[in-house]
N, C-alpha and C positions, 0 to 999 in steps of 0.2 A: 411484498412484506419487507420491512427495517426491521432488523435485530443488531444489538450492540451488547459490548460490555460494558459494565459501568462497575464504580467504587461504590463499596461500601462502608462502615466503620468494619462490618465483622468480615469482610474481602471483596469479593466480587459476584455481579449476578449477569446472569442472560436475561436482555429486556426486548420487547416487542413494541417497536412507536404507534400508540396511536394515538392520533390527534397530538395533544399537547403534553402525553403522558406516554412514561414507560411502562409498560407492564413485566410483572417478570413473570419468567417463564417456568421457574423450577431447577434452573441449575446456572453452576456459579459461572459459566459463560459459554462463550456461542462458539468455542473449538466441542463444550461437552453436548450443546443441542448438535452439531455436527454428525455425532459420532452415535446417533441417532439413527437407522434406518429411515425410521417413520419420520425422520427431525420435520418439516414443513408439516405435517397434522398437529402433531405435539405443540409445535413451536403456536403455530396459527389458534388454539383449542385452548391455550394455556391462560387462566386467568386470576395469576396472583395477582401481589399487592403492585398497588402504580406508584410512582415516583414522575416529578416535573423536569422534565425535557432540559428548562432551562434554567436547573439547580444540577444538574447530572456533573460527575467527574467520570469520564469516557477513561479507560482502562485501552491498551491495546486490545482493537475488537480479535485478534485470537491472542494471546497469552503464552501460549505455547507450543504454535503450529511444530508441528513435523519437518516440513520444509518448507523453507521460505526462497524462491528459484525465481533469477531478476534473468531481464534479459536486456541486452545493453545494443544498441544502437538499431530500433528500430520502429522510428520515424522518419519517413524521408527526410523533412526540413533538418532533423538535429544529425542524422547522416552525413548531409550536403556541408551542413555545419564544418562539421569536425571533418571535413577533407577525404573523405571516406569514399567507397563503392558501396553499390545497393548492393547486399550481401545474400547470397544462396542459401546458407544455413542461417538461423539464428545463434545471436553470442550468449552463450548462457553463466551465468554466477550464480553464487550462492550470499542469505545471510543468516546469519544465527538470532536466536529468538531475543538474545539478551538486546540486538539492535531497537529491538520494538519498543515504541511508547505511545502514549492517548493521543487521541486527536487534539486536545488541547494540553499538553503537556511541554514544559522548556525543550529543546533540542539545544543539545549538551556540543558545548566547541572547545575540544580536546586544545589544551596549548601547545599539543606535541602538533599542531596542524595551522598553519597561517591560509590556505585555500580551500577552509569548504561553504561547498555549492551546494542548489540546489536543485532539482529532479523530481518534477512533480509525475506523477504516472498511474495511469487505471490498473487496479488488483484487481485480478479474480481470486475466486476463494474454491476450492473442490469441495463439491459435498457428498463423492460416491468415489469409492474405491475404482482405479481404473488402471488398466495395461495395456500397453499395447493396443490404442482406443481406434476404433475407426471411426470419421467422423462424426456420426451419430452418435457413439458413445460418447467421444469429448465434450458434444453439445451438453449431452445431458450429467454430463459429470458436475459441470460448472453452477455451483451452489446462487452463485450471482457476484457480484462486484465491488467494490470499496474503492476508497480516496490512499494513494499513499505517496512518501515524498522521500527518494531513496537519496536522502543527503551522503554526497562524497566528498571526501578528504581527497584533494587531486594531488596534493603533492607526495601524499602516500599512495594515492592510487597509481602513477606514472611512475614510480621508484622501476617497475617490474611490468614484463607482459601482461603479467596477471594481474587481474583487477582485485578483488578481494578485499585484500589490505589496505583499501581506500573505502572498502565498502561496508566494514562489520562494526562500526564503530558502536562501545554501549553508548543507547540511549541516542542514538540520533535517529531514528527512523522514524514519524510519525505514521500513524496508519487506524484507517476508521473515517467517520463516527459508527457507519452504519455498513453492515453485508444489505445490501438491495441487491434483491432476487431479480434476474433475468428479465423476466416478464414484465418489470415494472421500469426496467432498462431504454432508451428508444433503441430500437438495432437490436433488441434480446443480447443473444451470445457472441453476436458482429457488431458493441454498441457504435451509434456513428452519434457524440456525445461532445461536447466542447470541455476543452483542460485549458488551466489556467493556473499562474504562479505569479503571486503580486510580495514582493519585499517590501518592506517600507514603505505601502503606498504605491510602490511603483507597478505595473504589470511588465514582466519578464519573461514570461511563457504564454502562447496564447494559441492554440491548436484546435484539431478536432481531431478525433481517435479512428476516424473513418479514413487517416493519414498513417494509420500502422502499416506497416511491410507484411508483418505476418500477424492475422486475429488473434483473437483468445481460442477458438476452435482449433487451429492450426497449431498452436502452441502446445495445448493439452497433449493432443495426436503427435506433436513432434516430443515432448519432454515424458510422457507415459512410455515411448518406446524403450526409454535408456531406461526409466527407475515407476514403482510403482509409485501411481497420485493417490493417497489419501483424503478421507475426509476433514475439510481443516487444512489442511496445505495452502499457501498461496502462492502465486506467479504474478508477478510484477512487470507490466507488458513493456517497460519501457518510456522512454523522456520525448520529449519533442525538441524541440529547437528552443533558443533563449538563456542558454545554461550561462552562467558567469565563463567560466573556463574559455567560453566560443567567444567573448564580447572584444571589443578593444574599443579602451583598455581591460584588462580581465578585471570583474567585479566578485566578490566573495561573500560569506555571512558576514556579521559584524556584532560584536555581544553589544545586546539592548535591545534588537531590530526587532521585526514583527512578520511572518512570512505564513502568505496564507495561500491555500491549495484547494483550486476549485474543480469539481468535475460535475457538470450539468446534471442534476437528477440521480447524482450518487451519494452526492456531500459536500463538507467542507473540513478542508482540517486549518486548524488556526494556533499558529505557536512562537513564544519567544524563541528568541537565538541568545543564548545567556554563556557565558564563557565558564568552565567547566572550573572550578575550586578541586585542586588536587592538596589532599592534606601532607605534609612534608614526612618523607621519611623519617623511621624513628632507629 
């Protein structure tokens, strides 16, 4: 099963792909099918009005998750990259909601920033309340998967140990079109999936997810332990190798560009890079 959010004139709805049409589902989007016990009957049973696939304006598919928990340096190749050790724990950050926007939405380049990159990486999405998971639970926590693209600001990110402040930028986060459920994943909950990040035509990023250090199962089970995973949460498993920041000479966004984020049998997110209009102090 695909479920996205999409725009409407009166706000937002939860849609269900089939075929060449949305269906909607009954609520204004897919953090509130989430939050659903029953959400896969409901969600799969629901037969509002349809809307065309390729008239849709994608909304971030959650809106307003709970928490959004990235985890940063864990793919071998972008480890090796960055001069790094294969690391014992996972690095974990955070972002805030207001970073989110459509799968086809501008991603906004702050002029307070001359180096952002970009960071294509498989989401998981929760779709069960979970603690302290042991394996089994983790698996089955994991609602299914999405496209996201954790654009960083490096020269705000590298100010400080802490990452953050390179990470929360408004309005630069793409992420969507679609949550695809587990089962419809190749790999299920271990996907082994190819990711991809092409700029300008170019390809920059070119992976496969079967190259993570630590799964989505290992993730839930390690990030449930510190904080509860909610329904709607997502985790950002992390970038691969290809980032501008690693290249030489180092390559960055550019307003006008066009950067598009593929993950095999998840989606695709497809977005300008448009230079951010700050209106003048008054």
């Amino acid at each position: 099963m695909r479920l996205a959010t999409i725009r409407i004139p009166s706000g937002t709805r939860a849609v269900r792909l089939e075929g060449d049409e949305l269906i909607d589902v009954g609520l204004p989007d897919v953090g509130a099918v989430l939050s659903d016990a029953n959400w896969r009957h409901r969600a799969q049973g629901a037969d509002g009005p349809a809307f065309r696939t390729a008239e849709a304006d994608f909304a971030p598919l959650l809106p307003r998750p709970g928490k959004v928990v990235c985890v940063g340096l864990n793919y071998r190749s972008h480890i090796l990259e960055m001069g790094r050790q294969i690391p014992e724990y996972p690095t974990l950050f955070a972002k805030f909601a207001e970073t989110l926007i459509g799968a086809h939405d501008d991603v906004q380049l702050p002029p307070e920033s001359l180096k952002v990159d970009w960071e294509a990486e498989l989401a998981l999405v929760i779709g069960t309340q979970v603690r302290r998971a042991t394996d089994e639970q983790a698996a089955d926590a994991i609602a299914g998967f999405t496209v996201l693209n954790d654009v960083s600001m490096r020269d705000w990110q590298n100010r400080t140990p802490m990452w953050d402040q390179g990470k929360t930028w408004e309005s630069s986060t793409p992420v969507g079109p679609f949550l695809v459920t587990s089962d419809e994943v190749a790999g299920g909950v271990r996907p082994a999936v190819d990711i991809s990040c092409d700029v300008n035509g170019e390809t920059m990023q070119s992976a496969n997810t079967a190259d993570l250090v630590f799964d989505p199962v290992f993730l839930v089970r390690y990030i449930s332990t510190i904080v509860t995973l909610n329904p709607g949460d997502v985790i950002a498993t992390g970038t691969p190798g290809g980032v501008g920041q690693a290249r030489d000479p180092q390559r960055f966004l550019t307003d006008g560009g066009v950067m598009v984020t593929t993950i095999d049998g998840v989606g695709q997110l497809r977005n300008r890079t448009v230079a951010e209009v700050v209106p003048p102090r008054k």
